[in-house]
C-alpha positions in Angstrom: -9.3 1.7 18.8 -10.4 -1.7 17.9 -8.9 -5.0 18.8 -5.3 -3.4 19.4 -4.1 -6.6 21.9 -5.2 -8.9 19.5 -2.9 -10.9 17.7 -3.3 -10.0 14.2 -3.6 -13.0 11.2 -4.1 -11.2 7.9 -4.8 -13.8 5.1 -6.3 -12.7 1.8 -7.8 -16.4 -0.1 -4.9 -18.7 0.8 -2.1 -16.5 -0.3 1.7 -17.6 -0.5 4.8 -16.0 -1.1 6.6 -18.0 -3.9 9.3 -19.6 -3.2 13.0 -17.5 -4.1 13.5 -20.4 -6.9 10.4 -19.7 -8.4 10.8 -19.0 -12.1 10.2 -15.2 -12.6 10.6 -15.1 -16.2 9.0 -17.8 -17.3 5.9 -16.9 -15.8 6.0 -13.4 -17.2 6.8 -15.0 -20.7 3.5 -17.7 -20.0 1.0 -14.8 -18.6 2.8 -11.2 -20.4 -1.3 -9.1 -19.8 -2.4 -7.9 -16.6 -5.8 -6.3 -15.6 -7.0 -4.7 -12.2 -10.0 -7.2 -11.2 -13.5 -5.5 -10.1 -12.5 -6.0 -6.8 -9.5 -3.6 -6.7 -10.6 -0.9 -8.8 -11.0 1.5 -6.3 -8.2 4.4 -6.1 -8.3 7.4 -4.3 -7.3 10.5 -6.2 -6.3 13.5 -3.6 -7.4 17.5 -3.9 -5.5 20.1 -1.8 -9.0 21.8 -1.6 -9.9 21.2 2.6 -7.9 17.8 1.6 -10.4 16.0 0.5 -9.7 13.2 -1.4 -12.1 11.4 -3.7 -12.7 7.8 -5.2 -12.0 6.9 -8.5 -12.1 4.0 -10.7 -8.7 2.9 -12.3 -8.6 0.2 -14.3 -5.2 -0.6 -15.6 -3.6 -2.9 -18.3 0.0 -4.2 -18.7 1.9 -5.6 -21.4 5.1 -7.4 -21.1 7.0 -7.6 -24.3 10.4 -8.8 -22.8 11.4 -10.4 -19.8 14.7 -12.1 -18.6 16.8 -13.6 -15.9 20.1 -11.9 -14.2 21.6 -12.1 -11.0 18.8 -14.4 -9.2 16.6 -11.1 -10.4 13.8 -11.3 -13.3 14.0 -7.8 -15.3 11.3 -6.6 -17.2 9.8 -4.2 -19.9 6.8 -3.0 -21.2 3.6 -0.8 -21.8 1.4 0.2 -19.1 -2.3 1.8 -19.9 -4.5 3.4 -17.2 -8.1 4.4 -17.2 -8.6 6.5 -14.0 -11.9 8.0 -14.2 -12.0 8.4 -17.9 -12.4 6.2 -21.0 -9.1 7.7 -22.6 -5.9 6.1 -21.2 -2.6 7.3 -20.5 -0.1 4.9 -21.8 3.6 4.6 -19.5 6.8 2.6 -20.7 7.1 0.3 -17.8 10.6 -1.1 -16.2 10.7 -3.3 -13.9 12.5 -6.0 -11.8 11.3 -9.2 -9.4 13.9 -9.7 -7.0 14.8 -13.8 -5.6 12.5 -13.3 -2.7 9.3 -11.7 -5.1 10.0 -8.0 -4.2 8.6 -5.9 -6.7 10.0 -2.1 -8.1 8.2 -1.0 -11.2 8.7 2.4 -12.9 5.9 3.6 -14.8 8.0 6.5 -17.3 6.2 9.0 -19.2 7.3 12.5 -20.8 6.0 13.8 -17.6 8.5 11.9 -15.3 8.6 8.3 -13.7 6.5 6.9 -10.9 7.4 4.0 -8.5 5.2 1.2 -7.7 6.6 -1.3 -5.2 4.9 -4.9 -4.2 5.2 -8.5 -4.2 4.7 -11.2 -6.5 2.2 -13.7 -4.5 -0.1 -16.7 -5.3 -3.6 -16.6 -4.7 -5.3 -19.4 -5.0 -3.4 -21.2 -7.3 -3.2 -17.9 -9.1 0.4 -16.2 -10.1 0.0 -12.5 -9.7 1.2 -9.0 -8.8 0.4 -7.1 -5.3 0.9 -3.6 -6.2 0.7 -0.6 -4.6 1.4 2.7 -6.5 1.0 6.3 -6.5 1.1 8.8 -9.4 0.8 12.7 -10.5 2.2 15.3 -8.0 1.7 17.1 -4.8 -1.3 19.1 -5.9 -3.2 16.4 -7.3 -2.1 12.4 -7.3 -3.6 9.2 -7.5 -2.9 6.2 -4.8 -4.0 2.7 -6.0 -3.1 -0.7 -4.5 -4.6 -3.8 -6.5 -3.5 -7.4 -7.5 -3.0 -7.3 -10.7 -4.2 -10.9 -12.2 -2.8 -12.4 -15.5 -4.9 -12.8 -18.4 -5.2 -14.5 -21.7 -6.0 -10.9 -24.0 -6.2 -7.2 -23.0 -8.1 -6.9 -26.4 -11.6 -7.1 -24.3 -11.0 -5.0 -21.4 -9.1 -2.1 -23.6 -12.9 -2.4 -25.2 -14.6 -2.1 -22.4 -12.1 0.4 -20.9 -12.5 3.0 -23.7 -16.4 2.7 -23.7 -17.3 3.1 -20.3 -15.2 4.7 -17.1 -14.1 2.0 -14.6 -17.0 1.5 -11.5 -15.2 0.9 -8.2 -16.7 -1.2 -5.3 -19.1 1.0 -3.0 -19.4 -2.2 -0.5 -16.6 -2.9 2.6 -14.6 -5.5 1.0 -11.1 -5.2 2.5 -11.4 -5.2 5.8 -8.0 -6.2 7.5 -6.6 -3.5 9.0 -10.3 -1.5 9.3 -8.5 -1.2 13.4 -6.6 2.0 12.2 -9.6 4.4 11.9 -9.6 6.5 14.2 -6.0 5.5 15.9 -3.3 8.3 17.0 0.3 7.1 16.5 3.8 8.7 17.6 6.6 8.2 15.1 10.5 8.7 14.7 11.3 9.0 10.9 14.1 10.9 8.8 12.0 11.4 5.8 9.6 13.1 8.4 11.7 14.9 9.8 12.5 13.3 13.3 10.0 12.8 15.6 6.1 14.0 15.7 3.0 12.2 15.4 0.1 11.8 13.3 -3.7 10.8 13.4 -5.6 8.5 11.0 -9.4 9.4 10.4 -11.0 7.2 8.0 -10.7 3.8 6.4 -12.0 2.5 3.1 -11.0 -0.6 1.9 -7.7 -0.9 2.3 -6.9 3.5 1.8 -6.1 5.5 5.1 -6.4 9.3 5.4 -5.3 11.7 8.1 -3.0 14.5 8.9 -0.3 14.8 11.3 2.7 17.2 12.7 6.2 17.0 12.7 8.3 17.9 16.0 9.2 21.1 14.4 4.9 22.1 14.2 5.1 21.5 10.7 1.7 19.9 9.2 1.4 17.3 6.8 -1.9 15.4 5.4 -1.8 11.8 4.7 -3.6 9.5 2.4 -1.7 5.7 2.1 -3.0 1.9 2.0 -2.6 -1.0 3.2 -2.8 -4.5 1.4 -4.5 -7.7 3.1 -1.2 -8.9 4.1 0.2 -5.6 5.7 2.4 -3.8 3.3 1.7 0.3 3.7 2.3 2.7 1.0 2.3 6.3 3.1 1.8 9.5 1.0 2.5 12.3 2.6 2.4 15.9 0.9 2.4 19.4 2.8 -0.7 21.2 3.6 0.2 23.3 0.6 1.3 21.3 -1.8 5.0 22.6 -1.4 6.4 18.7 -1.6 5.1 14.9 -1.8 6.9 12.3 -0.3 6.4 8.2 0.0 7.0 5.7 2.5 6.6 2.2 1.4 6.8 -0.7 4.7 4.2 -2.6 6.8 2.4 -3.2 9.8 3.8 -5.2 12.3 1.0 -5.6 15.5 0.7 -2.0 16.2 3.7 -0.7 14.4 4.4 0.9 11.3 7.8 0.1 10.2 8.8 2.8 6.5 10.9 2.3 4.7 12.4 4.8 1.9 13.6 3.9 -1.6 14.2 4.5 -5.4 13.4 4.0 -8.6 15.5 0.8 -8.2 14.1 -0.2 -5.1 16.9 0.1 -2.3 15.0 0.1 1.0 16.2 1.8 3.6 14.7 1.6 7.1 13.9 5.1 7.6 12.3 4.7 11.1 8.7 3.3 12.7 5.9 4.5 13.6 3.6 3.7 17.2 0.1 3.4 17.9 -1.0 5.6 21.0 -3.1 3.4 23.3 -6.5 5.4 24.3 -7.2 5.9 27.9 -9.4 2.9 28.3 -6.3 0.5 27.0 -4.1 2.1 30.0 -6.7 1.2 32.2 -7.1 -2.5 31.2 -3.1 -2.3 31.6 -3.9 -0.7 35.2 -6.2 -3.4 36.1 -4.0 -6.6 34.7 -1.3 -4.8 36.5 -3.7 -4.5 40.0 -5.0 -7.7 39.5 -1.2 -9.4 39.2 0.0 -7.9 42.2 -3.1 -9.3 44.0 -2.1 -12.7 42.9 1.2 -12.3 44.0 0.2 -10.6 47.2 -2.0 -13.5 48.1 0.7 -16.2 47.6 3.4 -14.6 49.5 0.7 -14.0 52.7 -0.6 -18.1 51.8 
């Protein structure tokens, strides 16, 4: 485990929430395309084969054609189009709403059924955009991509480039943040798993985490989530035979994973946290803080 005392300061650029009177709308109406930069264009897609899943490039394109303003909330509407490891995209109506405090809920609808994506809307840099985190297909095979998504002036380029060559993903470590979690066991108390059980992360790669873990009752589940810069966790769990799929959207907080459940509308619901299991060599720098305080103490009552 590395670092797990430390005190944590995630920053990605110089990234701010917006304020809740920030005008929603108007920037949708301003800046209606979004594109996945090269930066975030990585996306695991998962195999029930030994659970194994792979990279693969997504590059995906949004077009708002009508956005407005009710109840402190911006709604929205549009078309979504996603190149994930191909040059022929899959086009999904989107629906979606920005809350007063930047919460995202996005449903991606298709003749197939509707996915969720969930985020923020952020500033980086001066920059208006989306922090999204998503997931998409079903138990047997699925796709989990977290990206800003960053306004542009045309889509008519990148759809170009999109349909002549599949998307390249970064092979280099660029999101490093919460690289801590490889390797970490965790305990956890959650409805939607169940109760109580634990789980075990085994690998890292930019901002995706995959493992497997066991539910009180010995029932197994395989993993693969992310994590943004700033925290936020999307955590995909499916059973080791592809019987069901769930999602847990939340953060980390220190060395807890607070989940949350919700909808298509978005309605979080705490649905319990989860705890990282110090190794034996953390217990024993808690055994020798705790030696070397009673020493202290020892010596000024016999002064």
């Amino acid at each position: 485990m590395h670092a797990i005392l430390a005190v944590l300061l995630i920053l990605a650029g110089t990234q701010r929430t917006l304020a809740q009177s920030t005008d929603y709308t108007s920037i949708l109406q301003a800046n209606p395309y979004y594109y996945v930069p090269q930066d975030n264009t990585l996306a695991f897609q998962s195999s029930l084969t030994g659970f194994a899943p792979s990279p693969a490039g997504d590059q995906t394109l949004w077009n708002f054609t009508n956005s407005y303003t009710s109840n402190n909330s911006t709604y929205f509407t549009g078309i979504a189009t996603g190149y994930i490891n191909t040059t022929n995209g899959s086009t999904n109506s989107i629906s979606g709403t920005i809350n007063s405090s930047g919460n995202v809920y996005i449903n991606f609808i298709s003749s197939s059924g509707t996915n969720v994506g969930v985020g923020q809307f952020v500033n980086v840099n001066g920059v208006n955009q989306f922090l999204m985190q998503t997931h998409s297909g079903s138990a047997a095979s699925y796709v989990n991509h977290w990206s800003y998504m960053a306004p542009t002036n045309s889509l008519n380029q990148i759809t170009l480039q999109s349909e002549s060559s599949v998307a390249t993903y970064p092979t280099n470590s660029i999101w490093n943040q919460y690289s801590w979690i490889t390797d970490s066991d965790w305990k956890y108390n959650a409805t939607s798993l169940q109760g109580l059980g634990s789980f075990a992360i085994t690998s890292y790669n930019n901002g995706y985490f995959i493992g497997a873990g066991l539910h009180e009752n010995t029932t197994a589940f395989e993993i693969l989530g992310s994590v943004t810069p700033t925290g936020e966790i999307l955590f995909n769990y499916t059973g080791t035979n592809g019987s069901y799929l769930g999602s847990l959207w939340g953060n980390i907080d220190g060395t807890t994973m607070n989940l949350v459940a919700y909808d298509s509308s978005g309605n979080p619901t705490l649905d319990g946290t989860a705890q990282v299991v110090p190794e034996p060599s953390t217990y024993a720098l808690f055994g020798l803080g705790t030696i070397g305080i009673l020493m202290v103490l020892r010596r000024k009552k016999t002064a």
